[in-house]
N, C-alpha and C positions, 0 to 999 in steps of 0.2 A: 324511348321517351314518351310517345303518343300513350302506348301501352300502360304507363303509370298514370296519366292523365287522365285516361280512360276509366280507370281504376280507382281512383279518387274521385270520382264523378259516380262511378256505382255509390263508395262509401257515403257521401252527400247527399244522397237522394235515398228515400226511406222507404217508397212505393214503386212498384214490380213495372206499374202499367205508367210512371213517369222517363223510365231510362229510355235514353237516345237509342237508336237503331244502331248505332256502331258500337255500341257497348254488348247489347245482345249478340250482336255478332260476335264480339270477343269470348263472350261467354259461350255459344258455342263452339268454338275453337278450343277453348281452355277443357272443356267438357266431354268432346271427342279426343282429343290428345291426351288429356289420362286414361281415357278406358283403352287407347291403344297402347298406351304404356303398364299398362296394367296385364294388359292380354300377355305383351313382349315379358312381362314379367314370370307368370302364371305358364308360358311354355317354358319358357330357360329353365326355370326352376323344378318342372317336370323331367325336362330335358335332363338333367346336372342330376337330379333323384336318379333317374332311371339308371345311368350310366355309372355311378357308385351303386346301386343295388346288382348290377350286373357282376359289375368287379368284384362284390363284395360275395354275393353267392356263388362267383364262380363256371359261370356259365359262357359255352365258346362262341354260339351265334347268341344276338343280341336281342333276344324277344324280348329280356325284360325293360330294356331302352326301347325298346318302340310300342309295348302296350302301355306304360306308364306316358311315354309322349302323346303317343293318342288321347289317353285320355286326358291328360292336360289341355290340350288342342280342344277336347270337347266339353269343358271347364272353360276357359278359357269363352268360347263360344256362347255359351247360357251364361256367363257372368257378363258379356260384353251385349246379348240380347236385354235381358234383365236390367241393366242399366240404360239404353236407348230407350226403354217405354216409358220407366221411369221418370216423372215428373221431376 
């Protein structure tokens, strides 16, 4: 409930340098929890690639599952650095 409160107090105030200190707060919270949701996304989704391209071509040990995870991992990495400097 506070949560919506908070949130409707962003929406009512028009100026960056007017919002309360626990709004801010909220907004970094909301701000780090998507770029970790995004990361969690950006590996699965490397992950689930790799493992259908492995299947798919055929192959008995899994190299193609684990360079394609890596490199999600380090995707995943620079998109989640790139958005922390990010104003």
């Amino acid at each position: 409930m506070s949560l919506i409160l908070l949130l409707v107090k962003r929406y009512l105030m028009t100026e960056k340098g007017n919002l309360p200190k626990d709004t801010r707060k909220v907004n970094y919270y909301i701000k780090y929890s998507g770029i970790g949701l995004q990361m969690f996304a950006i590996v699965g989704l490397g992950c689930y690639a790799g493992i259908k391209l492995n299947a798919y071509l055929g192959f008995e040990k899994h190299y193609v599952t684990i360079v394609i995870s890596l490199l999600s991992i380090v995707t995943a990495m620079v998109f989640a650095y790139r958005q922390v400097l990010k104003k």
